[in-house]
C-alpha positions as CSV (number, residue, x, y, z in Angstrom):
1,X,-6.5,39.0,-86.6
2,X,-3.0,38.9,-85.8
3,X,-0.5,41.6,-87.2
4,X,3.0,41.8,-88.0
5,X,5.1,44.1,-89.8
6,X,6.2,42.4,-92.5
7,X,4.9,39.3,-94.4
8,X,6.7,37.3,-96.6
9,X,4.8,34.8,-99.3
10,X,7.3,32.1,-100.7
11,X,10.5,30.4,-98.8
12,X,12.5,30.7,-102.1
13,X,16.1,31.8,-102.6
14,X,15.0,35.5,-102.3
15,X,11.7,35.0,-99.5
16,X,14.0,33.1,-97.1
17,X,16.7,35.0,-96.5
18,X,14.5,38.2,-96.5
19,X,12.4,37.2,-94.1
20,X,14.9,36.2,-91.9
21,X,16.3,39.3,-92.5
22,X,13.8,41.4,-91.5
23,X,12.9,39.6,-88.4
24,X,16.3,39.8,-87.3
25,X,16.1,43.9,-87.9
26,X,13.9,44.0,-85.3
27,X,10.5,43.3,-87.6
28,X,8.0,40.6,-86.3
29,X,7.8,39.1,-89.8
30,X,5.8,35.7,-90.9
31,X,7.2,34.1,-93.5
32,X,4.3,32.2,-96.0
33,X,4.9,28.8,-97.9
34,X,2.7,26.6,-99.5
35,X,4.4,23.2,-100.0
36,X,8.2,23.4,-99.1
37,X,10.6,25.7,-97.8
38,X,13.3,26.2,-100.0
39,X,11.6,27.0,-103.5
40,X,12.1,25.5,-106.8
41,X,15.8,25.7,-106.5
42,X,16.2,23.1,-103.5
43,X,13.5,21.0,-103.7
44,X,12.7,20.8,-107.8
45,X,15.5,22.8,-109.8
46,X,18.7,23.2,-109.3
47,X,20.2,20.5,-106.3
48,X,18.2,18.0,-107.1
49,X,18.5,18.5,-111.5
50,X,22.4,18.8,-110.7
51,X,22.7,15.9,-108.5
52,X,21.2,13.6,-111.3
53,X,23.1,15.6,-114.1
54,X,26.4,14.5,-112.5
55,X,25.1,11.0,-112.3
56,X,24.6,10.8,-116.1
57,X,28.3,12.6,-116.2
58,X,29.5,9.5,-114.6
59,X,27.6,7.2,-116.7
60,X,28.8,8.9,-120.4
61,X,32.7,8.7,-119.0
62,X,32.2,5.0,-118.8
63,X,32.1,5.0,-122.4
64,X,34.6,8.3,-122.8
65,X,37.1,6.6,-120.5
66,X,37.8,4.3,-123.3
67,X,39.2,6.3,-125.6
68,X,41.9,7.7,-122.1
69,X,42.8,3.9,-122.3
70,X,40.0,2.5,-119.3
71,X,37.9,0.2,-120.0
72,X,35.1,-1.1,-118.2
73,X,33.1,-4.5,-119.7
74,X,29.9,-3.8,-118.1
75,X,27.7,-0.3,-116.9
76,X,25.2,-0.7,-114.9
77,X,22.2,2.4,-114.2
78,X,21.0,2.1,-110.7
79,X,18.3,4.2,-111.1
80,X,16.8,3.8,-107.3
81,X,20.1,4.6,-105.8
82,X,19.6,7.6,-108.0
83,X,17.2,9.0,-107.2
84,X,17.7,8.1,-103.2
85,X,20.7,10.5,-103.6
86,X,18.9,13.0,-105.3
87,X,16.1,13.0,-102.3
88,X,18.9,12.5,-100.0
89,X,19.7,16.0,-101.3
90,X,16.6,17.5,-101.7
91,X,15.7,16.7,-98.0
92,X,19.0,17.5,-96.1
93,X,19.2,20.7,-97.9
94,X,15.0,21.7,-96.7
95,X,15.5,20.4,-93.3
96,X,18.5,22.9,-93.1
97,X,16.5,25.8,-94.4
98,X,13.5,24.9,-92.2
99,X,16.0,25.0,-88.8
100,X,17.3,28.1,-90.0
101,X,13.5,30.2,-90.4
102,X,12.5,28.1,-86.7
103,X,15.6,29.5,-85.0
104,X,15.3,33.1,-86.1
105,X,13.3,35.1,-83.5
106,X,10.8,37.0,-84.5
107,X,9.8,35.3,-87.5
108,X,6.5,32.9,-87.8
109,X,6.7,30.2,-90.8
110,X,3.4,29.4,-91.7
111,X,2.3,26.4,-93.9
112,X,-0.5,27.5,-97.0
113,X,-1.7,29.0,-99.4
114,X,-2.2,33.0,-99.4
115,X,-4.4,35.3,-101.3
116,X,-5.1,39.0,-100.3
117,X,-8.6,39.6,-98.8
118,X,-7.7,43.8,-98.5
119,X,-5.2,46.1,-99.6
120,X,-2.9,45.1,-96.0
121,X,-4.6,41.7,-95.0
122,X,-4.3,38.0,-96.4
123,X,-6.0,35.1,-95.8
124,X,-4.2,31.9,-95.9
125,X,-5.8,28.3,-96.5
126,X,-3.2,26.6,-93.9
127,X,-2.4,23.2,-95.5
128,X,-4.1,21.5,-92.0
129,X,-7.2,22.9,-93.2
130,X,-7.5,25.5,-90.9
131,X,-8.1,29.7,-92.5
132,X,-6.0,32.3,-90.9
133,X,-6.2,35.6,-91.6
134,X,-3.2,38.0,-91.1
135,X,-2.5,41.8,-91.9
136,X,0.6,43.5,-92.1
137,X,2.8,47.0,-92.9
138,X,4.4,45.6,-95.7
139,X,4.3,42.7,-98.2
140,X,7.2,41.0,-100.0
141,X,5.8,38.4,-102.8
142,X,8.2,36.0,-103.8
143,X,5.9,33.0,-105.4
144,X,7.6,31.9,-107.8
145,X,6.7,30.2,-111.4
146,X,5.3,26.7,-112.4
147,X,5.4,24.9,-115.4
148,X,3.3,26.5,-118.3
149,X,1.1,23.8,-120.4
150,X,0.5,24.8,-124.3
151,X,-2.8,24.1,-125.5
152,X,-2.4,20.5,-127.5
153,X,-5.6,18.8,-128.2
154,X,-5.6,15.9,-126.3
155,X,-3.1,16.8,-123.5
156,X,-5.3,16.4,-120.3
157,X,-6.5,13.5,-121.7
158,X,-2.8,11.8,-121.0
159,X,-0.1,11.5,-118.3
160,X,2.6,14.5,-119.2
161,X,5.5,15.0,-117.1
162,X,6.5,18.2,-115.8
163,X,10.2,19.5,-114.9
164,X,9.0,18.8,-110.9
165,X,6.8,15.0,-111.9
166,X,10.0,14.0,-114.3
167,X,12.2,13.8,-111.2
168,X,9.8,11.2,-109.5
169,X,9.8,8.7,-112.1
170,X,11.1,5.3,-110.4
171,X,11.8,4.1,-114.0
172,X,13.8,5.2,-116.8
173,X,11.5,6.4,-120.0
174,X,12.0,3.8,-123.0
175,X,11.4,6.9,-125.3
176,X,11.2,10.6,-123.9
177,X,9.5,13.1,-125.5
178,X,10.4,16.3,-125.1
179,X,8.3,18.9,-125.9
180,X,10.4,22.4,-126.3
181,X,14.3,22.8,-126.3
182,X,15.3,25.3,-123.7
183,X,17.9,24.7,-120.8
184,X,14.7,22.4,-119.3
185,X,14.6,20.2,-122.2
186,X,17.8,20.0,-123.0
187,X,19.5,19.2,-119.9
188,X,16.8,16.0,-119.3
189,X,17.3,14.9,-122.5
190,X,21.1,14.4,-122.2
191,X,20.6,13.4,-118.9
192,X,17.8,10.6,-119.7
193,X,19.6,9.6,-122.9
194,X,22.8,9.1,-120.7
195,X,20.8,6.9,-118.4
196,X,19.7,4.8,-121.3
197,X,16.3,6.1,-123.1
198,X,15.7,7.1,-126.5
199,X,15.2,10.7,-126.7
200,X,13.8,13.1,-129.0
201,X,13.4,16.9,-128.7
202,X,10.5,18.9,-130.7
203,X,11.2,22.4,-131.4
204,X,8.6,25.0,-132.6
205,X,11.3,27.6,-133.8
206,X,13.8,27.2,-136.4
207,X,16.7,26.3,-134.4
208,X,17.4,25.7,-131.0
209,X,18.4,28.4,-127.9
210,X,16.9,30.9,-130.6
211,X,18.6,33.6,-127.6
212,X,22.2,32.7,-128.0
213,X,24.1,33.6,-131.1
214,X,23.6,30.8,-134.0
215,X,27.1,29.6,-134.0
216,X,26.8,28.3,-130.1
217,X,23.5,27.1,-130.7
218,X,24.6,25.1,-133.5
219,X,27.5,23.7,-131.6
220,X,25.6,22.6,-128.5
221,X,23.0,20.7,-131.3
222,X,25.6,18.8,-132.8
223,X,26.9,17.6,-129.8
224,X,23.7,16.3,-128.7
225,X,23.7,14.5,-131.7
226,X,26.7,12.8,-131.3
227,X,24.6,11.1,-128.1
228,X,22.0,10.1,-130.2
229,X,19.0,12.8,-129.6
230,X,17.0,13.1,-131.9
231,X,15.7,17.3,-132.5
232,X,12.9,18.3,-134.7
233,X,13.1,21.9,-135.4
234,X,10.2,24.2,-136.7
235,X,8.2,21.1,-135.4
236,X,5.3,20.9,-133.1
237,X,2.8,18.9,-131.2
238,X,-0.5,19.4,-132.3
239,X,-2.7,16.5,-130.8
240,X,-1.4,13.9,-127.8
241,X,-3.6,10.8,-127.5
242,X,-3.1,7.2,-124.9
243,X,-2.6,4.1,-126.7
244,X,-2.2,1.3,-124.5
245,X,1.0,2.1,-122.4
246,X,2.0,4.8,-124.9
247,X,1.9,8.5,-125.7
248,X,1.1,9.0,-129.5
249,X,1.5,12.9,-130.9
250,X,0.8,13.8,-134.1
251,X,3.6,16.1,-134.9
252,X,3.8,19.3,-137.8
253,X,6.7,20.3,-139.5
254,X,5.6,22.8,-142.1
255,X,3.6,20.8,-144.4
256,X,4.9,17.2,-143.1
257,X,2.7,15.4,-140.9
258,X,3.9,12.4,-138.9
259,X,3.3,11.1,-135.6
260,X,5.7,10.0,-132.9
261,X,5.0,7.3,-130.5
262,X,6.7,7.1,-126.9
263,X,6.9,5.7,-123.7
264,X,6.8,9.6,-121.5
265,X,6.5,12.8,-122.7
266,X,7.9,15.8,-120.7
267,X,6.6,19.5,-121.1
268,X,9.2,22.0,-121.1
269,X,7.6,25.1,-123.2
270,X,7.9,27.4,-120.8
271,X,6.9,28.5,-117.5
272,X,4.2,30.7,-115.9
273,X,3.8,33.4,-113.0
274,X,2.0,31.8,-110.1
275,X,0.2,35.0,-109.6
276,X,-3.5,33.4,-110.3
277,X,-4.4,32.7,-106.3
278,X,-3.0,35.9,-104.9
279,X,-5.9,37.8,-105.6
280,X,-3.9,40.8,-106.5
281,X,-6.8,43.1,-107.7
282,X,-7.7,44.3,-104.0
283,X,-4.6,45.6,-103.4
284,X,-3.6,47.5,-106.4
285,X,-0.8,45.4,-107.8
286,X,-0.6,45.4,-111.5
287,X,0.3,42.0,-113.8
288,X,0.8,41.9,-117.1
289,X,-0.7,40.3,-120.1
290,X,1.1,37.1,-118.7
291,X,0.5,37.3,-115.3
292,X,4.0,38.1,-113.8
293,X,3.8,41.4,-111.2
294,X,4.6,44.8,-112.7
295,X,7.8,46.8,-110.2
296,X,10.5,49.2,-111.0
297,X,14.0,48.7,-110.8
298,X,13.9,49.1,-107.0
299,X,11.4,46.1,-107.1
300,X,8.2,48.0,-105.9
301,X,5.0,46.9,-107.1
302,X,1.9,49.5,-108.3
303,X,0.8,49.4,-104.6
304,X,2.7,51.2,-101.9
305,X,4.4,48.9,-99.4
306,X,4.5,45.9,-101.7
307,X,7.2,44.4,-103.1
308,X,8.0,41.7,-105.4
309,X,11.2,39.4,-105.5
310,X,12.3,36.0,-107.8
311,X,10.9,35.0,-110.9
312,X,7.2,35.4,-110.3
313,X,8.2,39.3,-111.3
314,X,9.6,38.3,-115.1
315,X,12.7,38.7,-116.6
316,X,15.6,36.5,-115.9
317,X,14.9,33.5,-114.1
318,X,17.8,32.5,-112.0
319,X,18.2,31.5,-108.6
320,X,21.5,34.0,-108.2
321,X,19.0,36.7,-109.6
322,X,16.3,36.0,-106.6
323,X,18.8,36.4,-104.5
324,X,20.5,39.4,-105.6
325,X,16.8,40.6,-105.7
326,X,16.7,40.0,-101.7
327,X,20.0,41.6,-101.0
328,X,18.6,44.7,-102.7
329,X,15.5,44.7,-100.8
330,X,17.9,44.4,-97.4
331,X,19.4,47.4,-98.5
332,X,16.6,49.8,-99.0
333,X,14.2,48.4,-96.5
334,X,16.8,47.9,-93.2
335,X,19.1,50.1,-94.1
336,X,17.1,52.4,-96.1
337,X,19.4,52.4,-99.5
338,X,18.7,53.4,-103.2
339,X,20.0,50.3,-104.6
340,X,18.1,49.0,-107.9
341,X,18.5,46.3,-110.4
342,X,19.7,48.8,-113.6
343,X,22.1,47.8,-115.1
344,X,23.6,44.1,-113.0
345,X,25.2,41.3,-114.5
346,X,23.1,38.5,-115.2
347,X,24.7,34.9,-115.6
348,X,23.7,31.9,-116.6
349,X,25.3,28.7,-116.7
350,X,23.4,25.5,-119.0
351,X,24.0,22.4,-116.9
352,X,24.0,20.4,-120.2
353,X,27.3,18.9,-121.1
354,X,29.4,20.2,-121.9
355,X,28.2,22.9,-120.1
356,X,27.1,26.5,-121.5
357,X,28.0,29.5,-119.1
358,X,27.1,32.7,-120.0
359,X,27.6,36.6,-118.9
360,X,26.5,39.8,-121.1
361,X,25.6,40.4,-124.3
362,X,25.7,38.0,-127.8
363,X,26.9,38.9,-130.9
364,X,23.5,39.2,-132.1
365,X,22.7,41.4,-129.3
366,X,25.6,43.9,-130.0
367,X,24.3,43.9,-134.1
368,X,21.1,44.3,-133.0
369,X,22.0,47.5,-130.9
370,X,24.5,49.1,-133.4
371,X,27.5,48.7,-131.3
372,X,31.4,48.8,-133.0
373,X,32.7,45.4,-131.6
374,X,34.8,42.7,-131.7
375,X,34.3,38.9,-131.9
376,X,36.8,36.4,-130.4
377,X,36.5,32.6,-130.7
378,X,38.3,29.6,-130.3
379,X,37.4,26.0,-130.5
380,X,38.6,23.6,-127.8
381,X,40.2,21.1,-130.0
382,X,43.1,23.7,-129.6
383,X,43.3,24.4,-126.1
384,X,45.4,21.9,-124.3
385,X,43.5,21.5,-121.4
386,X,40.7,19.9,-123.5
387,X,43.2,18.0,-125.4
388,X,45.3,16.3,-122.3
389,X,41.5,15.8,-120.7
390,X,40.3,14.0,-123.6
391,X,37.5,16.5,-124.0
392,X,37.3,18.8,-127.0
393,X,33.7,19.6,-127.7
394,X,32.7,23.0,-127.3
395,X,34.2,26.7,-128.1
396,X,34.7,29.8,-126.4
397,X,33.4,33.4,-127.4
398,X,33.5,36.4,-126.0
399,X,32.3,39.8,-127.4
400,X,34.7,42.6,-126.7
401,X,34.5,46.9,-127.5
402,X,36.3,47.7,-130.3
403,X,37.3,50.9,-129.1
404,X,37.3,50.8,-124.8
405,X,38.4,46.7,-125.2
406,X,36.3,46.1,-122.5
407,X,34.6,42.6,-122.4
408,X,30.4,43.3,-123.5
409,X,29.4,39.3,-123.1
410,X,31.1,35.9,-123.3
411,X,29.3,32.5,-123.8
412,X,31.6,29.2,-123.1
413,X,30.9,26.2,-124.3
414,X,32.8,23.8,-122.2
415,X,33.2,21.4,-119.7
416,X,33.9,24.3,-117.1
417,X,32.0,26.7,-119.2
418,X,30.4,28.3,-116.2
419,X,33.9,29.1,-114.2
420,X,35.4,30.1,-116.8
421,X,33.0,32.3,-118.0
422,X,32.8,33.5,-113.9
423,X,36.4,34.7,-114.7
424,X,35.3,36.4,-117.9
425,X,32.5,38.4,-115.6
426,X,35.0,39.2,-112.7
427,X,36.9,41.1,-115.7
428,X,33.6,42.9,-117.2
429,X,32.9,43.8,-113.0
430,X,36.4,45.3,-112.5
431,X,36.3,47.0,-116.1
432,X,39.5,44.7,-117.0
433,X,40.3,45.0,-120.9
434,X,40.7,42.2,-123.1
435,X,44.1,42.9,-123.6
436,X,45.0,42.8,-119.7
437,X,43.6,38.9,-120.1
438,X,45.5,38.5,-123.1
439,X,48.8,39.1,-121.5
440,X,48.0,37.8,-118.1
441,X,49.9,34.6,-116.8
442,X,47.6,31.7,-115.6
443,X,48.9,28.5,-114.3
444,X,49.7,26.1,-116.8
445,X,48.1,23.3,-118.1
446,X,44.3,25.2,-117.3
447,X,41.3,26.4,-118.6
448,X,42.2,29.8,-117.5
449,X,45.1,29.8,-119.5
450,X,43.2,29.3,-122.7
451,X,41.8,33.0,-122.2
452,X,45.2,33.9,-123.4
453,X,45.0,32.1,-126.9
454,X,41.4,33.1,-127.2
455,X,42.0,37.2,-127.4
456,X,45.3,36.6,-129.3
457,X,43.1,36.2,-132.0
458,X,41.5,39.6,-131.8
459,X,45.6,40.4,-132.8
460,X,45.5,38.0,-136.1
């Protein structure tokens, strides 16, 4: 049995740089990964989801350019050239990960899948077929999630597409199904109804992005409907059958029954903790009811020496979160720190389009805690940046302190939502007031600059 002190299992955006880390510190450290170095942001989320998103960018300007006085008489999807520079992507960006964990000393990268056989010992089932069998000082599990399937009668029976199968489709759907309407679902289905397919979106709740405040949601709806997408609310899937080369569900609405037939249908409901093959129960680590590993804000587990990083732990799941998680784990293991997670920023940015960033609370959030705020908005149709661009879809909101002015959360709808809302969070880090924003001078014509109009109407 060979021993090191540290073993990492998963090469995502927090297990990577930890291990390397580590072994670098001085720790002889193997670093664990079952398919592909890199995690679900290189190889199946973000690159390769953002590549194709700015390929159906370029294909809905074709027909927004017209209106800025450019016309073009024929578009034409080339959907292998696509996907080649998607993959191009995908494998540039793993082979550079892959040199980077084979030129750190110290540090073994091993290809499998690990479950614990004893409190300090795993057993991996290498993917050459071979078992290996390592023990170690500390463990830092950083797995990751999958896509969760709902229980629909009739779903193993058919060919669903996932958020990772989706991207290896060498033809555009005819009719896309969509089944749930978070940042998954809605970022294919403007994508795949950019490239061409008809697209509709079910929805078991009453509204769409039932997290953000009403207002946005409803904002970021209509403006998929203006691109055709169809979207179901307070609808589900409750049986999924094969006829011929089609998908039929038999869809609920409350008391209306109808059936939908299509071409592909893609899961997004959720996803799950990819906890199951770890074996956790000999070493003490605790799961919840869904499966994602119990830790405290300085991301121990229930066992001692244990640690957990990423998404596979709950809460947000974000790439920029996993790694945050791993700098806070350099701090207190190499340089033995107190840092914890209480209390960070957490941003998000929707890659739909225009896009959706967001930092901090919502205005339902601060009613929901009690708070005295205020609530600035303002549409885009009256910034003049959108206006010279050609692009006025979208608002800007941001939730501000009545009494300290202080910034509490912003969400921007726009088509630089997430750097803009970036700027918004550099002012909630440095404790900047609104009114500092207000009467700060940003180059003109920006984006920026429309932070200026927006908190001028906390003055009205």
């Amino acid at each position: 049995m060979k021993h090191y002190d540290a073993i990492v299992i998963g090469s995502g955006q927090a297990g990577t740089p930890l291990s390397k880390k580590l072994a670098q510190s001085g720790l002889k450290t193997a670093l664990i990964e079952q398919r592909w170095v890199g995690g679900t942001c290189v190889n199946d989320g973000c690159s390769p989801t953002k590549a194709m998103v700015a390929s159906a960018k370029a294909a809905w300007s074709v027909g927004h350019n017209k209106k800025l006085g450019v016309v073009s008489e024929k578009t034409t999807i080339d959907f292998k050239t696509i996907l080649k520079r998607k993959n191009d992507i995908v494998q540039s960006m793993r082979k550079n990960v892959e040199k980077g964990i084979n030129e750190t000393a110290n540090l073994d990268l091993y290809y499998g899948s690990a479950s614990f056989s004893a409190e300090k010992e795993i057993t991996i089932a290498l993917n050459d077929g071979k078992p290996l069998v390592l023990s170690a000082d500390q463990f830092f599990i950083n797995t990751g999630l999958k896509p969760r399937i709902p229980e629909i009668e009739g779903i193993d029976n058919i060919e669903y597409l996932t958020s990772t199968s989706i991207m290896e489709l060498s033809e555009i759907p005819e009719h896309l199904l969509i089944l749930g309407s978070g940042y998954i679902g809605l970022e294919f289905g403007q994508m795949f109804r950019r490239f061409g397919s008809k697209v509709t979106i079910l929805e078991a709740s009453e509204r769409i992005l039932k997290k953000e405040d009403k207002d946005i949601a409803e904002e970021v709806a209509n403006i998929l409907k203006e691109e055709r997408i169809e979207m179901l609310t307070g609808s589900k899937a409750v049986k999924v059958e094969k006829t011929g080369n089609h998908i039929v569900a038999n869809i609920e609405s409350g008391d209306k029954k109808t059936t939908i037939e299509c071409s592909h249908m893609l899961v997004a409901t959720g996803r799950a903790p990819q906890t199951d093959a770890l074996n956790l129960k000999v070493t003490g680590v605790e799961t919840d009811e869904k499966g994602f590993i119990k830790a405290n804000d300085k991301l121990e587990t229930t066992a001692k020496d244990i640690y957990v990083l990423g998404d596979v732990k709950g809460g947000p799941a974000f790439t920029h979160i996993s790694f945050d998680d791993y700098r806070i784990l350099e701090e207190n293991i190499i340089r033995k720190g107190k840092a914890t997670i209480t209390n960070r920023l957490v941003p998000y940015c929707m890659f739909i389009d225009p896009q959706l960033g967001r930092v901090g609370i919502t205005e339902q959030e601060a009613k929901k805690q009690g708070l005295d705020f205020k609530v600035a908005t303002l549409k885009n149709d009256s910034v003049a940046r959108s206006i010279e661009t050609g692009d006025e879809r979208g608002l800007m909101k941001v939730i501000v302190d009545a009494k300290s002015k202080k910034i509490l959360g912003a969400a921007v709808l726009a088509e630089q939502g997430g750097e803009i809302a970036a700027i918004l969070q550099m002012a909630m880090m440095g404790g900047i007031t609104y009114d500092k924003i207000r009467d700060g001078v940003f180059a003109h014509p920006t984006y920026a600059e429309s932070l200026n109009n927006l908190f001028m109407t906390l003055d009205e």
